[in-house]
Backbone as CSV, one residue per row, in Angstrom:
resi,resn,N_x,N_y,N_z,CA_x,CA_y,CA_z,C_x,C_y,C_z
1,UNK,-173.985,28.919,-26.417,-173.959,29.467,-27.743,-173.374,30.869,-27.760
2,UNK,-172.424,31.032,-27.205,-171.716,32.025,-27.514,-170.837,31.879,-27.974
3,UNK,-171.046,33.500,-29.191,-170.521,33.761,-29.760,-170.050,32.798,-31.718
4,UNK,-171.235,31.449,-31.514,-171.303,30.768,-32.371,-172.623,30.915,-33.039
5,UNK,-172.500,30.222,-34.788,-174.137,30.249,-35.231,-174.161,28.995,-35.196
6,UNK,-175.506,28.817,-34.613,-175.489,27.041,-34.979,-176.177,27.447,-36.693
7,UNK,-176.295,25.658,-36.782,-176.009,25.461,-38.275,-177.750,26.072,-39.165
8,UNK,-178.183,26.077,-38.215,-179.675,26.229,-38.867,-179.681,27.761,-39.236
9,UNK,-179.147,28.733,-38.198,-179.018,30.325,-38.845,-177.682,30.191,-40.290
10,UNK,-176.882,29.029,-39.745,-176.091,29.654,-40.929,-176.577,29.359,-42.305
11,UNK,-177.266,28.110,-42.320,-177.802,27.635,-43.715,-178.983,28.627,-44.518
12,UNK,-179.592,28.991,-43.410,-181.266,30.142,-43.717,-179.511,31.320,-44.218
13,UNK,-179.122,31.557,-43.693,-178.244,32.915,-44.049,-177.335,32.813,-45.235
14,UNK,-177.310,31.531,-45.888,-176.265,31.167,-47.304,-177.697,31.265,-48.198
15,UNK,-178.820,30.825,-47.781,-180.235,30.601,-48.851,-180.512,31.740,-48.823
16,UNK,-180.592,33.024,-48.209,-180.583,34.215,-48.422,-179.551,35.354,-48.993
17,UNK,-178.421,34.612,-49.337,-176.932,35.394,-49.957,-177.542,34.818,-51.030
18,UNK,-177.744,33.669,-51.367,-177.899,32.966,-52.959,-178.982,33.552,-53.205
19,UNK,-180.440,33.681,-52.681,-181.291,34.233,-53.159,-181.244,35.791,-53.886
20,UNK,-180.522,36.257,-52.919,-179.751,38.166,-53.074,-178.832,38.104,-54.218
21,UNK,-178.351,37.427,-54.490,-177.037,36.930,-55.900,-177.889,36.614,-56.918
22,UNK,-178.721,35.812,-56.774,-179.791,35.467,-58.318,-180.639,36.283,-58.425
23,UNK,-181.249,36.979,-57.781,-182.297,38.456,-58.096,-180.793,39.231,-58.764
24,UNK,-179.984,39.425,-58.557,-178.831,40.465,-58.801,-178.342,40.283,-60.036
25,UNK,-178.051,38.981,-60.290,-177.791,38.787,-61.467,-179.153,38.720,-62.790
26,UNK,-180.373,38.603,-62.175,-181.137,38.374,-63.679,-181.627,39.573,-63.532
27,UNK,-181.119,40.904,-62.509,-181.377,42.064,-62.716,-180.336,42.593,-64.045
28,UNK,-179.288,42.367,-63.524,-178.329,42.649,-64.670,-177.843,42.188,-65.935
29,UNK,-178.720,40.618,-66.133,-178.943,39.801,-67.262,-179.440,40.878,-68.151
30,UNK,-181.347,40.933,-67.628,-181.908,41.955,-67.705,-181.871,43.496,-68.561
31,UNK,-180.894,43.956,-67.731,-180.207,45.318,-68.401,-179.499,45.526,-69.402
32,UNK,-178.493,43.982,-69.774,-177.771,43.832,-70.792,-178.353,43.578,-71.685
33,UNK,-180.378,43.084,-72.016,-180.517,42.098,-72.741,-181.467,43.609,-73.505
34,UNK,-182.049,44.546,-72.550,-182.292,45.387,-72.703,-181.361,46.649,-73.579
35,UNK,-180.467,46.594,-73.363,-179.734,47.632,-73.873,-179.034,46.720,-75.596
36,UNK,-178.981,45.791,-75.310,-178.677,45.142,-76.883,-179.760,45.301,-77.859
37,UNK,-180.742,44.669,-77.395,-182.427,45.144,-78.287,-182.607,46.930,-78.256
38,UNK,-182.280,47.486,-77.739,-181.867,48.745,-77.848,-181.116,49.088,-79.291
39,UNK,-179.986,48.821,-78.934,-179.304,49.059,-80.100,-179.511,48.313,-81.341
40,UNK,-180.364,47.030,-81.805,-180.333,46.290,-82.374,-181.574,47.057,-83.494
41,UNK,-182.663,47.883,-82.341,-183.765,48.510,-83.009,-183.259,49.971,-83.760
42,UNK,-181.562,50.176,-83.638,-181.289,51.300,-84.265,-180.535,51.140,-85.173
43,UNK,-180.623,49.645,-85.669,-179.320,49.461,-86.894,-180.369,49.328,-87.897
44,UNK,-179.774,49.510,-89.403,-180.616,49.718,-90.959,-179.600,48.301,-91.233
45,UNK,-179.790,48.110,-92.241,-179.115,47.104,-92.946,-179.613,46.246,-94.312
46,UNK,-178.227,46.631,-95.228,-178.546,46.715,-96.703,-177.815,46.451,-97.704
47,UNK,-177.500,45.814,-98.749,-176.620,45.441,-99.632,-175.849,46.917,-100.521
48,UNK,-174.817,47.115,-100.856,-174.466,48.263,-101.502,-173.616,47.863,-102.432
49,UNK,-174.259,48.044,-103.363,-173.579,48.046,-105.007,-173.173,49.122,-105.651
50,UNK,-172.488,48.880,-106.276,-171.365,50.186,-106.963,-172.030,50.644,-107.929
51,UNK,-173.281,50.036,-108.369,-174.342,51.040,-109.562,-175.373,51.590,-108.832
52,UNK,-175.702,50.971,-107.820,-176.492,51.400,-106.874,-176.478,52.480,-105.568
53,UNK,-175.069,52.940,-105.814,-174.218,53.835,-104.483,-175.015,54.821,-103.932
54,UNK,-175.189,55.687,-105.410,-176.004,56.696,-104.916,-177.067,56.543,-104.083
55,UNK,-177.867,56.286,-104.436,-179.358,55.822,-104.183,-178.869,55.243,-102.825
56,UNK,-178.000,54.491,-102.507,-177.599,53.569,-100.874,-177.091,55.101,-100.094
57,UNK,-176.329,55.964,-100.744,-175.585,56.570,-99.870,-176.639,57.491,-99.303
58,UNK,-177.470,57.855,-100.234,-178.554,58.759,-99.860,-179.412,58.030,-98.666
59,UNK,-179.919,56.823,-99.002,-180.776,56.109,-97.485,-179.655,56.659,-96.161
60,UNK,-178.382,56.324,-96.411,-177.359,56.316,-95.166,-177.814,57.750,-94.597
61,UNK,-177.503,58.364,-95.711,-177.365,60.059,-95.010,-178.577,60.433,-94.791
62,UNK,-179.797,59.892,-94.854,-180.994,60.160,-94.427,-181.068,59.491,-92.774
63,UNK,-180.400,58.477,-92.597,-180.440,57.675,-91.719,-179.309,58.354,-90.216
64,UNK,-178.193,58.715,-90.837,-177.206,59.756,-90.466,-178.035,61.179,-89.852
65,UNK,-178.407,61.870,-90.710,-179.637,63.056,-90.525,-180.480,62.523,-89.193
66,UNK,-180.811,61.523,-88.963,-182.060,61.032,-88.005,-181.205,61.361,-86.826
67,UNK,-180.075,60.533,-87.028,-179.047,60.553,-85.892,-178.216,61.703,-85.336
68,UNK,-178.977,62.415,-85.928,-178.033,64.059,-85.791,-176.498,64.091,-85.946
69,UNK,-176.228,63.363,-86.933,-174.567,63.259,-87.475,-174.070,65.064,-87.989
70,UNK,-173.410,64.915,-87.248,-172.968,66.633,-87.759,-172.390,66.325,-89.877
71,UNK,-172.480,67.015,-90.276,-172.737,67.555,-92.136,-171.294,66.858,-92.574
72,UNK,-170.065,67.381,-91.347,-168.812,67.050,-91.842,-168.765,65.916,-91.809
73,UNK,-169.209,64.817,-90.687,-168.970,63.748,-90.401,-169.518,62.805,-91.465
74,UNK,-170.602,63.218,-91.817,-171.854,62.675,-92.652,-170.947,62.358,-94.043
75,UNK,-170.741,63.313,-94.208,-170.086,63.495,-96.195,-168.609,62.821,-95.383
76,UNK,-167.707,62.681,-94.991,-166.392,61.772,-94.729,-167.095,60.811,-94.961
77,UNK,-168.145,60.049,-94.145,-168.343,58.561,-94.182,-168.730,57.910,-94.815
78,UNK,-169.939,58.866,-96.005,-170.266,58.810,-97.281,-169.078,58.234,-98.343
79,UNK,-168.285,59.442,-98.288,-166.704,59.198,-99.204,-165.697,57.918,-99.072
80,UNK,-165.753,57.629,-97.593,-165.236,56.312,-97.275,-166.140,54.991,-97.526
81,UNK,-167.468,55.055,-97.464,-168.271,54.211,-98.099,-168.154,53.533,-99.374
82,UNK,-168.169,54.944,-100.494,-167.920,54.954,-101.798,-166.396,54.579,-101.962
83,UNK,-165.557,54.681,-101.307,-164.119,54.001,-101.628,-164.117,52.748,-101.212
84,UNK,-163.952,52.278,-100.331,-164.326,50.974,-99.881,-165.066,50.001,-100.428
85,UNK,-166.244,50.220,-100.603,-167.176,49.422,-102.059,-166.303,49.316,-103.451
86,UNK,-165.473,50.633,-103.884,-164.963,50.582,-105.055,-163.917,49.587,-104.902
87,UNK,-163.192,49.746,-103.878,-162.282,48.998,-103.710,-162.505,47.311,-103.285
88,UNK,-163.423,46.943,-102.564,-163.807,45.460,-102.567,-164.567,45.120,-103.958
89,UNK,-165.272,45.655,-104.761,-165.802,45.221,-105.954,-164.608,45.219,-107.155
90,UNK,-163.560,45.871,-106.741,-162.129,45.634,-108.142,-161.482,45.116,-107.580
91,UNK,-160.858,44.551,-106.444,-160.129,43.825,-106.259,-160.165,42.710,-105.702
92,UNK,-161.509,42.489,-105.074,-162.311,41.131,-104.432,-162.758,40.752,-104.970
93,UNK,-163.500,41.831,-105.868,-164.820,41.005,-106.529,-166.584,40.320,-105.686
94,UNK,-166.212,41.678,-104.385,-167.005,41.042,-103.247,-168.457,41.878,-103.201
95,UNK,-169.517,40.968,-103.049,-170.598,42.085,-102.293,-170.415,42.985,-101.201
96,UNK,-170.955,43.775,-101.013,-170.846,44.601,-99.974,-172.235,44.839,-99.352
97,UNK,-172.606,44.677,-97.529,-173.790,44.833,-96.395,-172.761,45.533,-95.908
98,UNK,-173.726,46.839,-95.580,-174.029,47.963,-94.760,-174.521,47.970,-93.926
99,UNK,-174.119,48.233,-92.506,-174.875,48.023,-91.558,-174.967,49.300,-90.712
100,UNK,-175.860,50.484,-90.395,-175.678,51.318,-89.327,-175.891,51.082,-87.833
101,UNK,-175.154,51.240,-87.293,-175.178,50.757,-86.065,-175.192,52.249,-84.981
102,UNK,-175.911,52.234,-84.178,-175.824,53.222,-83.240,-176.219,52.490,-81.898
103,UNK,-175.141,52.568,-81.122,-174.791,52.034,-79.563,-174.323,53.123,-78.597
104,UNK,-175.622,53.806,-78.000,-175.432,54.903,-77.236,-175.044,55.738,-77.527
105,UNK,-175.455,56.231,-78.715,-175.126,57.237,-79.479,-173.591,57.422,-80.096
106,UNK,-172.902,56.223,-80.126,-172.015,55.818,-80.729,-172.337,55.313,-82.087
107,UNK,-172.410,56.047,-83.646,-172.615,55.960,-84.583,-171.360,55.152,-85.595
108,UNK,-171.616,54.113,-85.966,-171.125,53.484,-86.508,-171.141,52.987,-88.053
109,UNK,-170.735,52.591,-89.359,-171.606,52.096,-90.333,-169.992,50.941,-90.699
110,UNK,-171.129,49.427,-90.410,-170.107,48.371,-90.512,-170.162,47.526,-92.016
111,UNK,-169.027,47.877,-92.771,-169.119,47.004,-93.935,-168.858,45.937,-94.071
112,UNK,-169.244,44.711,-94.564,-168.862,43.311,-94.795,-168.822,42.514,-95.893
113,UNK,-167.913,41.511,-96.197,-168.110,41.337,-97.597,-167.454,39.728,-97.168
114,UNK,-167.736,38.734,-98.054,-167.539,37.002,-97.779,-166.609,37.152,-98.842
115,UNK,-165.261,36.330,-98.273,-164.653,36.168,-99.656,-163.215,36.354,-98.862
116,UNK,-162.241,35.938,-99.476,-160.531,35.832,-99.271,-160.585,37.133,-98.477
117,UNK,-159.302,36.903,-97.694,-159.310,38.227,-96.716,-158.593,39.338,-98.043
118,UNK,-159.405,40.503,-97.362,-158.672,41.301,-98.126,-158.755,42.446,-97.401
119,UNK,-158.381,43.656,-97.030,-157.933,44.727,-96.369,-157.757,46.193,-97.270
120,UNK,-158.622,46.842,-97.466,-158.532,48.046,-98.477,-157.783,48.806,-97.160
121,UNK,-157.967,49.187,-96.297,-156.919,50.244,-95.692,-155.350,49.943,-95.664
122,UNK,-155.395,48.689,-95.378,-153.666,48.295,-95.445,-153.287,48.561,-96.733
123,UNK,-154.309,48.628,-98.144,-153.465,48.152,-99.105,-153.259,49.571,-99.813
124,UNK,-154.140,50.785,-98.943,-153.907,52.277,-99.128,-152.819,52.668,-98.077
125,UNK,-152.288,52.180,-97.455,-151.055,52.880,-96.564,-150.134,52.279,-97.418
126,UNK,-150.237,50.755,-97.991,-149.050,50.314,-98.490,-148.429,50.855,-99.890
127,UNK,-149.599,51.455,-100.285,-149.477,52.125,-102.023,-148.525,53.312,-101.577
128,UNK,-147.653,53.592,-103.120,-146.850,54.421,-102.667,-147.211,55.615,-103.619
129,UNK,-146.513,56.738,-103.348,-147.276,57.874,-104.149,-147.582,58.007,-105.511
130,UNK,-146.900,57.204,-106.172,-147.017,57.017,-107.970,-147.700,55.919,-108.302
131,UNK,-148.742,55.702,-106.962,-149.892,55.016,-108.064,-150.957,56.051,-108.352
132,UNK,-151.701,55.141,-109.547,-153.028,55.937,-110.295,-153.872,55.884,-108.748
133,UNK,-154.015,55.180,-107.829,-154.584,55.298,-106.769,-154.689,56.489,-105.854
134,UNK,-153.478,57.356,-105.922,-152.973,58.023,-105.171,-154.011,58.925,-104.382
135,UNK,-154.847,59.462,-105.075,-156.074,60.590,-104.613,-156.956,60.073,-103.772
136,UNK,-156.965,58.372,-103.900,-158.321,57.750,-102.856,-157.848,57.149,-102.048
137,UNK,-156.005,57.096,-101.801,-155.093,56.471,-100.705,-155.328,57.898,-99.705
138,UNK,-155.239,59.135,-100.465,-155.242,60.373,-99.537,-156.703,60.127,-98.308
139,UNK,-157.946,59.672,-99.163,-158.874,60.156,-98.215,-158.796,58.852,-97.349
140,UNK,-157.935,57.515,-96.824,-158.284,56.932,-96.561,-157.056,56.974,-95.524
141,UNK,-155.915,57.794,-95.787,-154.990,57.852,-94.886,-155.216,59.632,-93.912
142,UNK,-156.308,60.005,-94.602,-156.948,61.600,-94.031,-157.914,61.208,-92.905
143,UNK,-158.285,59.850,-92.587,-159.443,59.850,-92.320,-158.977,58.189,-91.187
144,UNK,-157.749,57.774,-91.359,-157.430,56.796,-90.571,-157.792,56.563,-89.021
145,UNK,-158.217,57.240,-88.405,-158.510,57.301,-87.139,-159.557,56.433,-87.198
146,UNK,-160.680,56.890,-88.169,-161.950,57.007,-88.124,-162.144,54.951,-88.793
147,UNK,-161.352,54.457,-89.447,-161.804,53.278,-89.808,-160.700,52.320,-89.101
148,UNK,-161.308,50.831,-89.030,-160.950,49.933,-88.754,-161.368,48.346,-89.626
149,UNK,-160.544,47.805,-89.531,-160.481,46.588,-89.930,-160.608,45.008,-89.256
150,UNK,-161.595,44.462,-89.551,-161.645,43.108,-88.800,-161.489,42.058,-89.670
151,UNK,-160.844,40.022,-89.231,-161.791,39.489,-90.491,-162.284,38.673,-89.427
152,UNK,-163.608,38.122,-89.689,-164.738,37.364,-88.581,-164.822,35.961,-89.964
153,UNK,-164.252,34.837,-89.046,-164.033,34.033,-90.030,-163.758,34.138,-91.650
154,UNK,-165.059,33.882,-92.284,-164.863,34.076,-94.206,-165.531,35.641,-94.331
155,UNK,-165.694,36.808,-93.696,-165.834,37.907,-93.542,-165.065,38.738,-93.633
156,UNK,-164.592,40.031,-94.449,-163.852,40.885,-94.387,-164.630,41.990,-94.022
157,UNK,-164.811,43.205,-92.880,-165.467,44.132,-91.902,-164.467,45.147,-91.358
158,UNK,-165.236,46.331,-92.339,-164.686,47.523,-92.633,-165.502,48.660,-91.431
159,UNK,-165.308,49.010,-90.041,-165.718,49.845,-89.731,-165.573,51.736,-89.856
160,UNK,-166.626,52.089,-90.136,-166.234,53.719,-90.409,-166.959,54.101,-88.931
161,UNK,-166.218,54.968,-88.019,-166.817,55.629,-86.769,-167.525,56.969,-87.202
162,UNK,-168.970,57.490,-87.876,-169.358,58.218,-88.075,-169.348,59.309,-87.346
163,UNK,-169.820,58.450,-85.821,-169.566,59.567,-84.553,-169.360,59.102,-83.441
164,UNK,-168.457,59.647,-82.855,-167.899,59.302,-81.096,-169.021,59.493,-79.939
């Protein structure tokens, strides 16, 4: 036996790699499942209506405040809130859920609305300066970094990045 394993060390030595691999992995199952319920216990979530804004924007920025959102960031995301709602309720005709999301202190507030795709940021880059629009194309092309656009099947999902 030199320099060979017979088969009985090698088999005990694969049942001990597999054993070391499945502790490893439902360690790191584990951590992932942990850190999602994490973030899941830091999201609000709420319908926002265009008669109801105020009163919604105020929960946000109370909710913002918790999160130590710096003042500037707070009032941008507010303003993009209130455009965005205006804009899916006149031209969709859509409800609007609010969702705050904070993922490691990555502050987020995700809008969603069911209904034909529709895209309020594309349709503020595409406006040209002589519409009546013009003043709420400014804050939405001032502030472009900060939002994004998804559609998740019959979903249209408006993200605003409150904070990095």
């Amino acid at each position: 036996m030199n320099g060979t394993i017979d088969t009985e060390n090698a088999f005990t030595l694969v049942k001990m790699l597999l054993l070391l691999f499945a502790i490893l992995f439902l360690f790191i199952a584990q951590v992932i499942f942990l850190m999602r319920k994490k973030s899941k216990r830091d999201e609000c979530i709420f319908t926002v209506t265009r008669e109801g804004l105020n009163e919604q924007s105020e929960k946000i920025k109370s909710i913002f405040s918790k999160m130590k959102i710096a003042e500037k960031d707070m009032e941008s995301s507010l303003l993009l809130l209130e455009e965005i709602v205006v804009r899916l309720e006149e031209s969709a005709n859509q409800v609007v859920t609010a969702r705050v999301r904070n993922f490691f202190g990555k502050v987020s507030l995700l809008l969603s609305s069911c209904g034909e795709k529709y895209n309020p940021i594309e349709q503020a880059k595409s406006n040209g300066s002589e519409t009546e629009d013009h003043f709420r194309d400014l804050i939405f092309k001032a502030n472009a970094m900060r939002l994004s656009y998804k559609r998740f099947f019959t979903r249209n999902v408006i993200i605003i990045q409150a904070k990095n």
